[in-house]
C-alpha positions in Angstrom: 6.5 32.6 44.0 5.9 32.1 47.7 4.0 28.7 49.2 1.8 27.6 52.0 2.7 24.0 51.8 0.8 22.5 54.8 -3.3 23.5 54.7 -5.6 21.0 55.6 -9.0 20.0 54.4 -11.7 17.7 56.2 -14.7 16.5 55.4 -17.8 14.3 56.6 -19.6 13.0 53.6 -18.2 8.9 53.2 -20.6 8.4 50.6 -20.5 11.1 48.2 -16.6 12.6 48.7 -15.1 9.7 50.3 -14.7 12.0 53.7 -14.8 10.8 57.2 -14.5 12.0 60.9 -14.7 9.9 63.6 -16.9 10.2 66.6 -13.9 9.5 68.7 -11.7 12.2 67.4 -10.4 14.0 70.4 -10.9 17.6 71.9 -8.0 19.1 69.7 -10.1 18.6 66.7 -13.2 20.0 68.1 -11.3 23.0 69.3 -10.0 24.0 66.0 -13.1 23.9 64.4 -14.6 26.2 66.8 -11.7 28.7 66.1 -13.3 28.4 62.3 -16.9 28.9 63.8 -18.0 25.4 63.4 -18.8 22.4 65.5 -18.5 19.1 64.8 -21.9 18.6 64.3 -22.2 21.0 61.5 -19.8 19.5 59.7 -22.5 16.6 59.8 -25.1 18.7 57.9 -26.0 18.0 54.3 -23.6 19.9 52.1 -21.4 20.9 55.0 -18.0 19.3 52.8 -18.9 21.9 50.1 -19.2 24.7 52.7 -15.7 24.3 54.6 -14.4 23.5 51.1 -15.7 26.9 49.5 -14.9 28.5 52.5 -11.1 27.6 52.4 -10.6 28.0 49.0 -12.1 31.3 49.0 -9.7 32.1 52.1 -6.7 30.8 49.5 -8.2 33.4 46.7 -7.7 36.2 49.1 -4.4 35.2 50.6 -0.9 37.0 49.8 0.6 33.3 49.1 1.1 32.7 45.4 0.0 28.8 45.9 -1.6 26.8 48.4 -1.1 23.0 48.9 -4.2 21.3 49.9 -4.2 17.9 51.7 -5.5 14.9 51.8 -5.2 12.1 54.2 -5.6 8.4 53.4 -7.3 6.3 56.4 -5.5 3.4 58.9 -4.3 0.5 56.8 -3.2 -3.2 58.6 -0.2 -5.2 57.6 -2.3 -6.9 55.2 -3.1 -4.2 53.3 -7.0 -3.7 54.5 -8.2 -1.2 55.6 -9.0 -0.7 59.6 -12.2 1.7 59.6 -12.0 1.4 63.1 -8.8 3.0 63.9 -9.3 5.2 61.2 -10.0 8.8 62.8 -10.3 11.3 59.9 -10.2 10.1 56.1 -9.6 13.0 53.8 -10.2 11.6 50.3 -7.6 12.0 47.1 -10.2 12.5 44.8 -12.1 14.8 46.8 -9.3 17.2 47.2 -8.2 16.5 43.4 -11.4 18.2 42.2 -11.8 20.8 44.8 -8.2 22.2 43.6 -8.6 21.5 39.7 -8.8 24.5 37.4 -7.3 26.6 40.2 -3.4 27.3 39.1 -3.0 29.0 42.6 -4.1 25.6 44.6 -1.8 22.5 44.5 -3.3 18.7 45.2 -1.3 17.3 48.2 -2.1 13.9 48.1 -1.8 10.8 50.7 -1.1 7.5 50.3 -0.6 4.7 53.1 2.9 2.6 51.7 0.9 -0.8 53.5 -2.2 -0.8 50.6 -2.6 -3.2 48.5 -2.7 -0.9 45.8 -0.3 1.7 46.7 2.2 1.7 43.9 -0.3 1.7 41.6 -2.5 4.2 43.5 0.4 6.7 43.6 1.1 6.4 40.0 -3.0 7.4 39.7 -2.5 10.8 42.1 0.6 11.4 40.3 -0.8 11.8 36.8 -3.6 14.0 38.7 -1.1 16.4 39.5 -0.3 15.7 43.3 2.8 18.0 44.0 3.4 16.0 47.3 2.3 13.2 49.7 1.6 13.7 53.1 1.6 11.3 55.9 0.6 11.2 59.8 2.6 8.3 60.8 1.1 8.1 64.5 -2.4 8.6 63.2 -2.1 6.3 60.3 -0.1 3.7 61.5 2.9 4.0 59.2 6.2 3.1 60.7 8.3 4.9 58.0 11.3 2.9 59.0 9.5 -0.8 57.9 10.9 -2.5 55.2 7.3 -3.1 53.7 7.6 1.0 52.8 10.9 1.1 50.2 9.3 0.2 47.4 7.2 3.0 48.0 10.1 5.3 48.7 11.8 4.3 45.2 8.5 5.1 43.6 8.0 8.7 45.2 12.0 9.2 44.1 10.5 7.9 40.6 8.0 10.5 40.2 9.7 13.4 42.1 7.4 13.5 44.7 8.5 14.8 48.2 7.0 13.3 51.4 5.8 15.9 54.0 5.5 14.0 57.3 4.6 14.6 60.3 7.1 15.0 63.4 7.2 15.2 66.8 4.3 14.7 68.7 0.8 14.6 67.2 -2.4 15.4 69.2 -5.0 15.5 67.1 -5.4 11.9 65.7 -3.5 10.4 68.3 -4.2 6.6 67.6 -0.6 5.1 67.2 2.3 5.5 69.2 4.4 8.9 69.0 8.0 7.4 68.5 6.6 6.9 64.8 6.8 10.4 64.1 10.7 10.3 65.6 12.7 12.0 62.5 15.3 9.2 62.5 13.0 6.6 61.2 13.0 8.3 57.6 16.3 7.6 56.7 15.6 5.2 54.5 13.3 7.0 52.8 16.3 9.9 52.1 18.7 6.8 51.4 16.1 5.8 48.4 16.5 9.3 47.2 13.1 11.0 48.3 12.8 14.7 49.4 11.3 14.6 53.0 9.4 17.4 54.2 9.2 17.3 58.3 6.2 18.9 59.4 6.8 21.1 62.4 10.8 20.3 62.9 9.5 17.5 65.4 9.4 20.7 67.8 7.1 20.1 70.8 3.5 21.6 71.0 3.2 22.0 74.9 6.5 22.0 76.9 5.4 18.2 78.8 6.1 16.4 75.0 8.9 14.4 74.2 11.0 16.8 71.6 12.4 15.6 68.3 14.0 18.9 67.3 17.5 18.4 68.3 17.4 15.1 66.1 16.0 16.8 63.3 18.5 19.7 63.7 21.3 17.1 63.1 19.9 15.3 60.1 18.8 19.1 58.5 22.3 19.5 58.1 23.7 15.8 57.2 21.1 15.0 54.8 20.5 17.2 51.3 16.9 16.1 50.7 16.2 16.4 54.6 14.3 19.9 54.9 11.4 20.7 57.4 8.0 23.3 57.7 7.5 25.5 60.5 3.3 24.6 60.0 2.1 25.2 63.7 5.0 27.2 64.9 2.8 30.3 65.6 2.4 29.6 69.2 4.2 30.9 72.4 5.7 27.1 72.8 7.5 26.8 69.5 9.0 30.2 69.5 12.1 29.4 71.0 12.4 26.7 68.0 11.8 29.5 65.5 14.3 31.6 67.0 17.1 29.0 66.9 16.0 28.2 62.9 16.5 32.1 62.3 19.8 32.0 64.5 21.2 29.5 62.4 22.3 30.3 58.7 22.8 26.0 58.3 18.9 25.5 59.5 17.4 28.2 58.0 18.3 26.8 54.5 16.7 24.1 55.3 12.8 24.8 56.4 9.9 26.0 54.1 6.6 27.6 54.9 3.6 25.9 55.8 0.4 27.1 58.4 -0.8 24.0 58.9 -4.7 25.4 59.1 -6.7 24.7 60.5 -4.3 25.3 63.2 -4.3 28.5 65.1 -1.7 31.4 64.3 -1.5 33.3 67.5 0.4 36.8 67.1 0.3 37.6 70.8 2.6 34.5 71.2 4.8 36.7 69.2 4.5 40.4 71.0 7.6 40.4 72.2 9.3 40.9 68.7 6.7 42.3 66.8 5.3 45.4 69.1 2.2 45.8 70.4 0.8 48.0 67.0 2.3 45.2 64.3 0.3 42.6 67.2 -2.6 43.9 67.5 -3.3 44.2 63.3 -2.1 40.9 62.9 -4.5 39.6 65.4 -7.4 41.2 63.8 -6.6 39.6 60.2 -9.9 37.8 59.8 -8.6 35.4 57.1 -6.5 33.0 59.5 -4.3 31.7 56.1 -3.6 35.4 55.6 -3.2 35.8 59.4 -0.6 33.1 59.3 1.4 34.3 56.4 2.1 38.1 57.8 3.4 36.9 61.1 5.9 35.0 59.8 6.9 38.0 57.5 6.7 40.5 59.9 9.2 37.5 62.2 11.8 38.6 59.5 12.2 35.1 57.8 13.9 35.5 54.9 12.1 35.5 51.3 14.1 31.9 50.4 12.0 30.2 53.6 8.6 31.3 51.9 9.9 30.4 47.9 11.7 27.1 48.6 9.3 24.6 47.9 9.0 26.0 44.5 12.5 24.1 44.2 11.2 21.0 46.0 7.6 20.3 44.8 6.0 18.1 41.9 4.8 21.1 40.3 2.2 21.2 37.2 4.1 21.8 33.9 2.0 25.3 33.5 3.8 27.9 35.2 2.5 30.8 36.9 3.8 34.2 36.3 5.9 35.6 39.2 3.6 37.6 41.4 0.8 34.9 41.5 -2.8 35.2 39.6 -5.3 38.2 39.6 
C-alpha cells in the first residue's frame, strides 16, 4: 500500500468548522491558492470550506496513492495554556478534518495537537479514539519549542498510543510567526528519547538557497536514531533537488524517508528535466490533479517502492485493512 503522508486542508468558516485564516497570512499562502485557482477571498464565501474540501477529496479519489493523510492544524497556544487568537495564523480544526475523512478507508485523519493546552492529554486521547493516524506540528508557526520540558508528558502519551509526530523542519514561510531555530531537528530528541516515532517534514532541507539548512543535522540523527525518519513533502522544486539526490545516493538515508506532497504545495517537474527528459517532463507537467502530479514525479525520480510503502510500518492505522492495491 503506498501513502501520501503530508496533504493539507484549510478552511475559513470559525463558526461552523472551527476553520480560520488570518488576514495577516503572508504572500506564500496567497500564492498557493492561486496555483489551486482560488484567492483568499473566495475561500471567504459561504460554503467555500465544503468546496476546497470536496475538491481535495475528490483529487485523493482519483489519485494512484492507496491512502492519503489529511491534516489538521491546532492554533497558537501561550505558556498558560490559552489560546492566543492573535498570533494564531491558520487554525485547521480536528473535528473538521475527522468528518471530512470518515467513511473513506482511502483517507487517514492527521490530527494536531499543541503539547501547551490545557487539555492536551486528554484532547489527544479524544483524536486518538477518532482514528488520527498521526499528529502534526508547525513548531515556528505554533509556537511549540519541542525541546521544553512542559512537552514530555505529551511525548510519553503519543508513545502510549503509537502515534508518530510529523513535524515540520527547516525553515517555514508560510506561517512564519515564531522564530525558525524551533523547527532545528535537534530539538526533538527528547521526544525520540520518550519513545515517539518522529516524522521530519521536508529533511529540514532549505526552500530557497538564502535559508539557514537543517539537513546535514537531520542527516546525522536519520542514522543514529531508529524512530528518527523524515518526508520529502515539498522537495519537488529546483532548490531541493540536490537534497533528493543525496537521499537516493545514500542506501543509510534512503531507509529512512517516506512520501508526502505536502499540497497544497507546488510539484514542479521542470525542476526535474534534467533526469526525467523532456517527453516524461512535459506529461508530468500537464497532470491536472496536482496530488497525482506529485506522486509520478517522484516515481518517474526512481525512488524505490519502500520510500512510498513505509509509513504503512510507521502510522496509527485503523484496525480495518485495506486490500493491497487500494479501493475501487
Amino acid at each position: 500500500m503506498t501513502y501520501d503522508i503530508h496533504v493539507h486542508l484549510a478552511g475559513t468558516d470559525r463558526e461552523r468548522h472551527g476553520n480560520y485564516v488570518s488576514p495577516r497570512l503572508g504572500r506564500t499562502f496567497h500564492y498557493l491558492m492561486r496555483r489551486l485557482g482560488l484567492t483568499v477571498a473566495a475561500l471567504r464565501e459561504p460554503g467555500a470550506d465544503e468546496r476546497l474540501r470536496d475538491r481535495l477529496l475528490q483529487w485523493t479519489d482519483q489519485s494512484s496513492v492507496g491512502r492519503t493523510v489529511v491534516l489538521a492544524l491546532d492554533g497558537v497556544y501561550r505558556r498558560d495554556g490559552s489560546l492566543d487568537e492573535g498570533a494564531t495564523r491558520l487554525l485547521t480544526s480536528n473535528d473538521y478534518v475527522a468528518a471530512a475523512v470518515a467513511g473513506r478507508p482511502r483517507v487517514l485523519f492527521g490530527a494536531s495537537v499543541h503539547p501547551y493546552r490545557r487539555d492536551a492529554l486528554a484532547e489527544l486521547d479524544r483524536l486518538a479514539a477518532r482514528g488520527a493516524c498521526l499528529v502534526k506540528w508547525i513548531p515556528s508557526g505554533q509556537g511549540i519549542q519541542p525541546d521544553d520540558p512542559a512537552c514530555f508528558p505529551f511525548y510519553e502519551a503519543l508513545a502510549r498510543h503509537g502515534l508518530p509526530l510529523l513535524t515540520h523542519t527547516g525553515k517555514e514561510h508560510t506561517l512564519a510567526v515564531f522564530p525558525n531555530d524551533l523547527n532545528h531537528p535537534r530539538r526533538l530528541r527528547p521526544a525520540l528519547d520518550r519513545g515517539v516515532t518522529v516524522i521530519a517534514a521536508h529533511c529540514g532541507a532549505r526552500l530557497f538557497l538564502h535559508d539557514c539548512s537543517h539537513f546535514r543535522p537531520w542527516c546525522a540523527m536519520a542514522l543514529q536514531h531508529e524512530r528518527f525518519y523524515g518526508d520529502i513533502s515539498a522537495f519537488g522544486v529546483v532548490t531541493r533537488s540536490r537534497a533528493l539526490s543525496c537521499l537516493q545516493r545514500e542506501p543509510g538515508l534512503l531507509r529512512k524517508i517516506v512520501y508526502g506532497s505536502d499540497f497544497p504545495a507546488p510539484v514542479l517537474p521542470w525542476s526535474f528535466v534534467h533526469r526525467l527528459g523532456l517527453r516524461q517532463t512535459r506529461f508530468l507537467a500537464a497532470v491536472g490533479n496536482p496530488l497525482e502530479r506529485a506522486y509520478l514525479t517522484f516515481r518517474r525520480l526512481g525512488l524505490p517502492e519502500e520510500v512510498f510503502t513505509r509509513a504503512g510500518g510507521l502510522l496509527r492505522l485503523p484496525a480495518a485493512a485495506v486490500p493491497p492495491g487500494g479501493l475501487p
